[in-house]
C-alpha positions in Angstrom: 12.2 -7.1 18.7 14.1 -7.5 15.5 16.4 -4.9 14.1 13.7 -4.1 11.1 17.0 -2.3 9.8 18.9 -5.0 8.9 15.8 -7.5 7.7 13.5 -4.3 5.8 14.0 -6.1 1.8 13.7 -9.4 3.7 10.2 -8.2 5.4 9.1 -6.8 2.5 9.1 -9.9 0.5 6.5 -11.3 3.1 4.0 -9.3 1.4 4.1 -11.9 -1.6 2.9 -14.5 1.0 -0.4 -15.6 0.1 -2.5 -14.6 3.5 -0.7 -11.4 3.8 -3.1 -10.3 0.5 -5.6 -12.4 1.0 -6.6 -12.2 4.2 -4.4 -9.8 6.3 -5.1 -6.9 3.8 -8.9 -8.1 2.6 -10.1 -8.3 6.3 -8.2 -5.0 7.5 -8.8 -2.4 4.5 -12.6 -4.1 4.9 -12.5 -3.1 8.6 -11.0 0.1 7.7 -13.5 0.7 4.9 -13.7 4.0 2.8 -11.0 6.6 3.0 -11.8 9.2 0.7 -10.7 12.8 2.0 -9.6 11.5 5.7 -6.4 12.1 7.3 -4.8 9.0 8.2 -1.7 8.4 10.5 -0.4 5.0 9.5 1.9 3.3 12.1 5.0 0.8 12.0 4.2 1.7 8.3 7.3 -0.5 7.4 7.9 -0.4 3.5 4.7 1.8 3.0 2.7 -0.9 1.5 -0.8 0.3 3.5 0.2 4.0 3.5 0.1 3.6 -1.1 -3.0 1.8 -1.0 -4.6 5.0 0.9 -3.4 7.7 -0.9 -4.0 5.7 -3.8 -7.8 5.6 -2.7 -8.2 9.1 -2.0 -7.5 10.2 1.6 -6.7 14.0 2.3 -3.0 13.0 4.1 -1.3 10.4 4.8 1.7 10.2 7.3 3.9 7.2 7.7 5.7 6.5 11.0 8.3 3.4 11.4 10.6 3.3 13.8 13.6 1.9 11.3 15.5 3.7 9.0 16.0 1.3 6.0 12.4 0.7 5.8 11.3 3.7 5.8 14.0 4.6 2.8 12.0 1.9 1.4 9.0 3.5 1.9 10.1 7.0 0.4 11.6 5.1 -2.5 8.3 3.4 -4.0 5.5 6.2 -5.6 7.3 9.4 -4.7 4.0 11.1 -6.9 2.1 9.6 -4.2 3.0 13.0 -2.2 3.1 11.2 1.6 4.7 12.3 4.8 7.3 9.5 6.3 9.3 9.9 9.5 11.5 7.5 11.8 9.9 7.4 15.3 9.3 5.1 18.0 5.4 5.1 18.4 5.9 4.7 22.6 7.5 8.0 22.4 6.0 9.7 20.1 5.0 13.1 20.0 1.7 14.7 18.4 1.8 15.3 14.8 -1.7 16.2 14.0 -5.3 15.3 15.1 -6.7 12.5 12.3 -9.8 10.7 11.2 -8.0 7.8 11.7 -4.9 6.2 13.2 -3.8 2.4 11.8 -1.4 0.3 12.5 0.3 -3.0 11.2 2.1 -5.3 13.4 3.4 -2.7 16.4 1.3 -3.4 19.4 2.7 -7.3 19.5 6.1 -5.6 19.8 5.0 -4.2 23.6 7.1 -6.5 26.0 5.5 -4.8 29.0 1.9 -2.8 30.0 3.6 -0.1 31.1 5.5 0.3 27.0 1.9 -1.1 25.5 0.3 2.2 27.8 2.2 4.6 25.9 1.7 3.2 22.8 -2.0 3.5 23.3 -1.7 7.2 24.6 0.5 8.2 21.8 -2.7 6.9 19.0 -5.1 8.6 21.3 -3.2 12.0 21.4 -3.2 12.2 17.5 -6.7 11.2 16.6 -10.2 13.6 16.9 -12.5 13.4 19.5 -14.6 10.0 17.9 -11.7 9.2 16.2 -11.0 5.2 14.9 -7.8 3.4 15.7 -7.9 0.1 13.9 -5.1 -2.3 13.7 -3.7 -6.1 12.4 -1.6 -7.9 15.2 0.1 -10.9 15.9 -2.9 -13.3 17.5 -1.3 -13.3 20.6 -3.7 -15.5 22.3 -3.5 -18.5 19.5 -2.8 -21.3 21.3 0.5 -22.6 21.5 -0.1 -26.4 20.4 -1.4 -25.1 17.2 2.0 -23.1 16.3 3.0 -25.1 13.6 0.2 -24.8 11.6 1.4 -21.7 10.3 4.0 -23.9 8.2 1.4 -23.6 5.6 1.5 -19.5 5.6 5.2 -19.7 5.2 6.6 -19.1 8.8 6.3 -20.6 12.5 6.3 -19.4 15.9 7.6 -21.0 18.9 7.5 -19.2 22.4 8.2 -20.9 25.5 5.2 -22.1 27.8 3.3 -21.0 30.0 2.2 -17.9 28.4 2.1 -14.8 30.1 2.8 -11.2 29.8 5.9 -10.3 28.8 6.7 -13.5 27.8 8.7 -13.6 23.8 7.1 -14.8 20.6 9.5 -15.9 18.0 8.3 -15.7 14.8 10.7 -17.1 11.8 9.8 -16.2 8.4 10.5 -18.7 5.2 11.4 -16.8 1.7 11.0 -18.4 -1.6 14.9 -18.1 -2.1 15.8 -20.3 1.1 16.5 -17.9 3.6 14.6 -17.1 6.7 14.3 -14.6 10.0 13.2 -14.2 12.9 11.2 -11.3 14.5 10.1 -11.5 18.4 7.1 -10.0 19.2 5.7 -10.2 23.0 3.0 -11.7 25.1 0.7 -9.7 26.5 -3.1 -10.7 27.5 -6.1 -9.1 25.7 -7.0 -8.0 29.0 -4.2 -6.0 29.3 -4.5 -5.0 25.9 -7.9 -3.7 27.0 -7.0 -2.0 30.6 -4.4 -0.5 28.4 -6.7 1.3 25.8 -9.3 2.2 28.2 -6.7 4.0 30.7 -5.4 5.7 27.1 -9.4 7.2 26.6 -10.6 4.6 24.0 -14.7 4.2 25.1 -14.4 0.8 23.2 -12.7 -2.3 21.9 -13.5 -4.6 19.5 -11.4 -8.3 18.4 -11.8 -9.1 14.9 -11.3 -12.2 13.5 -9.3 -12.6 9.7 -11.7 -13.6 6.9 -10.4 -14.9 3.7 -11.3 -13.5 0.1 -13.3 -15.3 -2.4 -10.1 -14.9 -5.0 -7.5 -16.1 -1.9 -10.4 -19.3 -1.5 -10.7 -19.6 -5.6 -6.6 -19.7 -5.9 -5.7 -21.2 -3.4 -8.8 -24.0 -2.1 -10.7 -24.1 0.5 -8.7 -26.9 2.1 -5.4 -24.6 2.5 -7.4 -21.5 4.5 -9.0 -24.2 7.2 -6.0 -24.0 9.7 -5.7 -20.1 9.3 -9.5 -19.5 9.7 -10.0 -22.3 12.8 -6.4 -21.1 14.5 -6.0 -17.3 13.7 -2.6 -16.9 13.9 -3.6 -12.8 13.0 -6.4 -10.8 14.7 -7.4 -7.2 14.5 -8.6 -4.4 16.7 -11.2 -1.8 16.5 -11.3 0.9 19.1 -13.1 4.2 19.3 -12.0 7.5 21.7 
């Protein structure tokens, strides 16, 4: 996994990338859906961007967890008036803060390099959500196939991994900026069937894929033409799982 400490203004400047608005956040915040007086844990937070955007719409509390430093300085820095809770943590070890409507997540599962860490990730989201409660997250699409990597030179980064695929096995994912520069993150490969077998052991009754969707402003901007490698190899997919 990358040291988010030493990359958090370089990650942040991903979110000008056109599929992180248009469909990363459209599809997820669709998924996620109305927010108005919840509680919401929101996890591997990074500069906040998510945990803004549901205060901003109303919910009750919002906490922030991420487990580097610099971007959660980040985090605190942006909307202070916004009145939400940040803290430096490691979601596989994290303790209980507080039973909520709803537990998200961006990006965090993907960093797993084993069952056994992806297991206590899952039983750290169940222990701080209510009985019913939603967990719903965006992940790298682990399962994309690998011949269709380099399509994501269009979205502004590329990942290469070496082959065969299986769990544990790294991701590299190198991220281009307007300015020239680039880095790399590493997430891990782990099968949705584990990802599955790792929920239900954690107490989730169900799992659900999503596929991203683009927006009809992303499709207007952008063209039609430029969204057909993202939509027919997902290099993104979401989760939806209920205790």
């Amino acid at each position: 996994m990358a040291d988010y400490d030493s990359i958090a203004q370089s990650f942040q400047q991903t979110c000008a990338f056109p599929f992180r608005w248009h469909s990363e956040a459209y599809t997820y915040l669709n998924l996620i859906g109305p927010v108005q007086g919840l509680s919401i844990l929101d996890l591997a937070c990074g500069d906040g961007i998510y945990s803004r955007h549901f205060k901003s719409q109303g919910a009750a509390r919002v906490v922030g967890v991420d487990i580097s430093a610099a971007m959660i300085d980040l985090a605190r820095s942006q909307q202070p008036d916004l009145e939400i809770e940040y803290y430096v943590a490691d979601v596989a070890h994290l303790e209980k803060i507080a039973n909520f409507d709803l537990v998200v997540a961006s990006y965090l599962l993907n960093h797993a390099a084993d069952a056994c860490t992806l297991g206590q990730m899952a039983r750290a989201i169940a222990e701080n959500l209510k009985p019913g409660g939603k967990f719903i997250s965006v992940n790298n699409h682990l399962e994309q196939d690998p011949a269709s990597y380099d399509r994501c030179l269009t979205y502004n980064y590329r990942k290469q991994a070496d082959l065969p695929l299986e769990d544990g096995r790294p991701i590299h994912l190198t991220f281009y900026l307007p300015d020239g520069s680039n880095f790399t993150i590493t997430d891990y490969y782990l099968s949705q069937a584990t990802y599955e077998q790792a929920f239900a052991q954690a107490g989730f009754q169900s799992l659900e894929w999503c596929y991203p969707q683009v927006s009809a402003a992303g499709i207007e901007e952008f063209g039609q033409d430029y969204w057909q490698d993202f939509l027919r190899y997902p290099p993104i997919i979401l989760l939806k799982c209920q205790l």
